[in-house]
Backbone as JSON, one array per atom type, in Angstrom:
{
  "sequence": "XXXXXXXXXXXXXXXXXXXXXXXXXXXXXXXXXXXXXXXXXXXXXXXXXXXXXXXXXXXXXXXXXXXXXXXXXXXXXXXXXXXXXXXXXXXXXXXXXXXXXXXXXXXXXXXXXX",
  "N": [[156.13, 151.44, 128.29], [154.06, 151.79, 126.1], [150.22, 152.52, 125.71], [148.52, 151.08, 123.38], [151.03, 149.32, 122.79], [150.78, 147.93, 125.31], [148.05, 146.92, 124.71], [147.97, 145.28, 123.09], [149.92, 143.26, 123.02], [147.97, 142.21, 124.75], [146.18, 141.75, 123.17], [147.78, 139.06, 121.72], [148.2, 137.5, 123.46], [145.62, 136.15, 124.19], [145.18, 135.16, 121.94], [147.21, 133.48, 121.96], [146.23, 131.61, 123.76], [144.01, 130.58, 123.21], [144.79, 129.36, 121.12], [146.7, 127.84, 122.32], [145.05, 125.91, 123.94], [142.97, 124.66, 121.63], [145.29, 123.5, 120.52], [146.03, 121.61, 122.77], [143.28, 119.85, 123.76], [142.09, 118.23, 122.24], [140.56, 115.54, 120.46], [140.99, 112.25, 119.61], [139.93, 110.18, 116.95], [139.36, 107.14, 115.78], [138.74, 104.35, 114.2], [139.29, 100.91, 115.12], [140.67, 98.31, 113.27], [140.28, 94.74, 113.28], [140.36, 92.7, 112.06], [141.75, 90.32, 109.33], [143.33, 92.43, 107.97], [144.56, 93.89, 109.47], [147.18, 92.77, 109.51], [148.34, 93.32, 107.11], [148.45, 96.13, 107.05], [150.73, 99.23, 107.05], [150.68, 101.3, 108.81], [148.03, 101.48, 111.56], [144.79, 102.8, 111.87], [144.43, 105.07, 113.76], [147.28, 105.53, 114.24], [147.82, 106.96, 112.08], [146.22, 109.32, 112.88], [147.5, 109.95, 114.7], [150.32, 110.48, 113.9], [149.11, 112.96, 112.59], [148.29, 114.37, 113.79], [150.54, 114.86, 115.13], [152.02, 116.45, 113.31], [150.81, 118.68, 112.9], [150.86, 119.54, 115.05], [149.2, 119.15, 117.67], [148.2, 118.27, 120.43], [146.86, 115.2, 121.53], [144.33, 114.46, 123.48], [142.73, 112.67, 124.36], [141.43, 109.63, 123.29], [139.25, 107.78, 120.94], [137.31, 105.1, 119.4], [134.55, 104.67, 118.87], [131.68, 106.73, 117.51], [129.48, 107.06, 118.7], [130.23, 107.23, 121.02], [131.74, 108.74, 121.74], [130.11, 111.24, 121.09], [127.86, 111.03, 122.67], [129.76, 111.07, 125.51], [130.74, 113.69, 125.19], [128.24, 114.78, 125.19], [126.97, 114.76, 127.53], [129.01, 116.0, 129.23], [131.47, 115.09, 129.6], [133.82, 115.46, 128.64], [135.51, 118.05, 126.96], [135.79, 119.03, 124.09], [137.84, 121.53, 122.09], [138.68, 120.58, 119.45], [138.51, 117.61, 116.94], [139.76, 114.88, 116.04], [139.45, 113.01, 113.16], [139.38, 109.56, 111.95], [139.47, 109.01, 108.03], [136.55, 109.48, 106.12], [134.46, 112.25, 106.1], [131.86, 111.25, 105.58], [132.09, 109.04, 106.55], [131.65, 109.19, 109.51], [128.64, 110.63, 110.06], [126.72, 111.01, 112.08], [128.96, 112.72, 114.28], [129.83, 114.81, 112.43], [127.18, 116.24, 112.37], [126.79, 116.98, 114.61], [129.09, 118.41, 115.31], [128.13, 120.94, 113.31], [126.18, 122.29, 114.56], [127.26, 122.97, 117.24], [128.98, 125.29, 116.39], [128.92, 127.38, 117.7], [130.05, 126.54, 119.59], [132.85, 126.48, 118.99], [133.62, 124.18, 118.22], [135.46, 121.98, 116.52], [136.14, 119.75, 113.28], [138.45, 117.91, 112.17], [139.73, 116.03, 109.32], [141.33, 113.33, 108.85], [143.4, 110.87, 107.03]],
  "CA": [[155.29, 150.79, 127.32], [152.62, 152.97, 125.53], [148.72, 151.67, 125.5], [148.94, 150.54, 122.79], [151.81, 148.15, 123.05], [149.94, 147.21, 126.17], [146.58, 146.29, 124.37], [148.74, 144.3, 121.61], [150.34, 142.33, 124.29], [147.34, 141.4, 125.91], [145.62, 140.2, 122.44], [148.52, 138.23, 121.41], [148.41, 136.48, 124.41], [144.85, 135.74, 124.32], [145.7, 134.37, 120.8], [148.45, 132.47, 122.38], [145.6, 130.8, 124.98], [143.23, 129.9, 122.86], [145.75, 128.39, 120.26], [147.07, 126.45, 123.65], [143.8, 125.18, 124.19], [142.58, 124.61, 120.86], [146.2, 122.33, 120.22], [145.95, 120.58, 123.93], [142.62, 119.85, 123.94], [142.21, 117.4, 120.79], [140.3, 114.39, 120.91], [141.58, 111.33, 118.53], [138.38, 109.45, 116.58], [139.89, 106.65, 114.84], [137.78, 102.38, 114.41], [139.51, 99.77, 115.04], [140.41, 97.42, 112.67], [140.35, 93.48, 113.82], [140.11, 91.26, 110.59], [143.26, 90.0, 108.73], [143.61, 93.44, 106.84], [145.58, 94.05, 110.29], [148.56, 92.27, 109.25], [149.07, 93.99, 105.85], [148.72, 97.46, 106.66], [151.77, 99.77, 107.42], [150.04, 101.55, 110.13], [146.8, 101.52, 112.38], [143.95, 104.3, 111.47], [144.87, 105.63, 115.24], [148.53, 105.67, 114.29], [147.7, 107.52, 111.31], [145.48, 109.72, 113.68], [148.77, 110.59, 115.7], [150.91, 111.33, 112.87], [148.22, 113.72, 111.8], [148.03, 115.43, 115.2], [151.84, 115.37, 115.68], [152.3, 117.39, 112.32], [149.89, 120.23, 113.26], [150.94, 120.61, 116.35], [148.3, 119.52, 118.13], [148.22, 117.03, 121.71], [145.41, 113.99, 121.66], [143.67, 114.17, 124.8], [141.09, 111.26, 124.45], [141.05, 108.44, 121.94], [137.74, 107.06, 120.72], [136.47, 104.19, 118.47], [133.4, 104.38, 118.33], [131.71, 107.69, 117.14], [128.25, 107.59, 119.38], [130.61, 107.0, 122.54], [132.17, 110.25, 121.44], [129.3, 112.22, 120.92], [127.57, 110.54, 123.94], [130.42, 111.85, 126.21], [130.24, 115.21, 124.92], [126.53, 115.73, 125.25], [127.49, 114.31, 129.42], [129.79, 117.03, 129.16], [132.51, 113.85, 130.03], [135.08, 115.95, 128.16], [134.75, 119.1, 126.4], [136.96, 118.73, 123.26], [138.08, 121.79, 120.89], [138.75, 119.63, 117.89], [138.24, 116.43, 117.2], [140.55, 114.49, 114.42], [139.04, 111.68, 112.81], [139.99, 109.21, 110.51], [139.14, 108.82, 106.96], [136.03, 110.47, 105.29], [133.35, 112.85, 106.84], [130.61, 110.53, 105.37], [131.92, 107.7, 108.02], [131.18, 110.19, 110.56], [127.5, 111.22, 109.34], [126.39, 112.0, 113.42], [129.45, 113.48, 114.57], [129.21, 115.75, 111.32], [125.96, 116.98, 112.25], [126.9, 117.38, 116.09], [129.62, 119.43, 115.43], [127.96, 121.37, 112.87], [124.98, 122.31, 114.92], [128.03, 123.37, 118.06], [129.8, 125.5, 115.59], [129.37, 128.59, 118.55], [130.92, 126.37, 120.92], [134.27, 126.12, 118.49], [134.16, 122.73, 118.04], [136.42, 121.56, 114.96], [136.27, 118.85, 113.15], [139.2, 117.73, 111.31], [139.82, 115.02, 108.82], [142.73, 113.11, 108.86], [143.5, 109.99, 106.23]],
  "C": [[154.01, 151.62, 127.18], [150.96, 151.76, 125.67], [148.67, 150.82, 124.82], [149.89, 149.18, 122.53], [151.25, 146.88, 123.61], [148.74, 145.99, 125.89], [146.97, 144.79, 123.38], [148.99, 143.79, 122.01], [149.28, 141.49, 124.36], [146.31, 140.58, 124.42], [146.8, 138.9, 121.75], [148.78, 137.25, 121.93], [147.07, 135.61, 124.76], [144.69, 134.76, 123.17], [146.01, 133.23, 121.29], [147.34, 131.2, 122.87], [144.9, 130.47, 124.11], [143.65, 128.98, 121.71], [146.02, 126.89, 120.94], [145.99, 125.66, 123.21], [143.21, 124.36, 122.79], [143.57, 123.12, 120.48], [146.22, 121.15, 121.12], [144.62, 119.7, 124.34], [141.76, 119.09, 122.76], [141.76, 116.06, 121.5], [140.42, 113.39, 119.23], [140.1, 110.6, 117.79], [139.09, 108.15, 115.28], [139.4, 104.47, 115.03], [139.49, 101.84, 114.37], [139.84, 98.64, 113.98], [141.0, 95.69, 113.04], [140.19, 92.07, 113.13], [141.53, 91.16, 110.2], [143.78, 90.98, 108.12], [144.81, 94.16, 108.38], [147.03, 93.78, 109.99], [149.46, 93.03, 108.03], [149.25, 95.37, 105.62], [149.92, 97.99, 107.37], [151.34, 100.22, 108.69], [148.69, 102.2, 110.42], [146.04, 102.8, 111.83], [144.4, 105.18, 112.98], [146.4, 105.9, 115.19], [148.55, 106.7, 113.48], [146.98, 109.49, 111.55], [146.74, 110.77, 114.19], [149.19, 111.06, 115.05], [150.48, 112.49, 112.15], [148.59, 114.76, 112.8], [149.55, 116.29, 115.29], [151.75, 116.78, 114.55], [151.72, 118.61, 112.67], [149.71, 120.53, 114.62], [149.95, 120.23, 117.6], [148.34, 118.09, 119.23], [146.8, 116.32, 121.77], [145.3, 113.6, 123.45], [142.8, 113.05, 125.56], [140.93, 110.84, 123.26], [139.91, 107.99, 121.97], [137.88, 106.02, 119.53], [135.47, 104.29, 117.7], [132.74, 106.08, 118.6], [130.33, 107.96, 118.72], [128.58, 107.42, 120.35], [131.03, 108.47, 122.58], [131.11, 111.44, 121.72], [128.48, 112.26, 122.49], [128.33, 111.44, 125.03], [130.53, 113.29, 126.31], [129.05, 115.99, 125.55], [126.34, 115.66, 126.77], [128.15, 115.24, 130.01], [131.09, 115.91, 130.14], [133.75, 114.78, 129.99], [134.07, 116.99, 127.5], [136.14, 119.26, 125.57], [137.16, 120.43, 122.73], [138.07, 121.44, 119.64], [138.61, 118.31, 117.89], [139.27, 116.1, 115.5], [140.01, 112.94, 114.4], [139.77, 110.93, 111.43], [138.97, 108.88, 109.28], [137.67, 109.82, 106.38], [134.69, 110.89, 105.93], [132.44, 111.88, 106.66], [130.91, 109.49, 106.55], [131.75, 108.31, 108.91], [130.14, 111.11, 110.48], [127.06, 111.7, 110.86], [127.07, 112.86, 113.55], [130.14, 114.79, 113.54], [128.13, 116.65, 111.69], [125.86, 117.44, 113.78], [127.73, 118.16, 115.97], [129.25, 120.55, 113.89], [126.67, 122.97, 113.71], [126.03, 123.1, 116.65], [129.05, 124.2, 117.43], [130.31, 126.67, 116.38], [130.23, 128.17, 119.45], [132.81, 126.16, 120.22], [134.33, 124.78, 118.33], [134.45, 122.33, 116.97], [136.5, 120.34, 114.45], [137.2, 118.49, 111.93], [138.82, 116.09, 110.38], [141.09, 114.65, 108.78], [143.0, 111.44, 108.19], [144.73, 109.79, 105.27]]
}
């Protein structure tokens, strides 16, 4: 195996690792809902959450609710996410918007998922 080869190897594999990490390393962000609108929907914002994750590949490490428990934990260094998949529309997530905007060196991703 020439240098070359060698060097190609070794970024493909560093690829590989931070892909890993990036897919295993997923934290879920999805409310609750606890009023009668429970009964009529097909499925849960957290179910919706999963199905999101499954598709792209990606393993939910830590479910949340509530957004400032999330961020909270973070800033504790509780967990130390890669991505984060939330449900429904950046504006319902106006902190954790501006927390992972402001961590953009540390890779932290913030998906949408609805």
């Amino acid at each position: 195996m020439n240098l070359l080869q060698h060097l190609f190897k070794g970024v493909v594999a560093q690829i590989l690792n931070q892909w890993r990490n990036c897919t295993m390393n997923t934290v879920a962000l999805a409310h609750e809902i606890e009023d009668e609108r429970f009964e009529y929907l097909e499925s849960t914002p957290l179910d919706t959450v999963k199905e999101c994750c499954k598709q792209e590949g990606r393993q939910i490490s830590n479910t949340y609710t509530e957004e400032y428990k999330l961020i909270n934990d973070i800033l504790e260094k509780v967990i130390k996410p890669t991505s984060i998949v939330a449900y429904g529309e950046y504006e319902d997530y106006i902190h954790l918007k501006k927390f992972a905007q402001r961590r953009i060196s540390n890779s932290l991703l913030l998906l949408r998922c609805n």
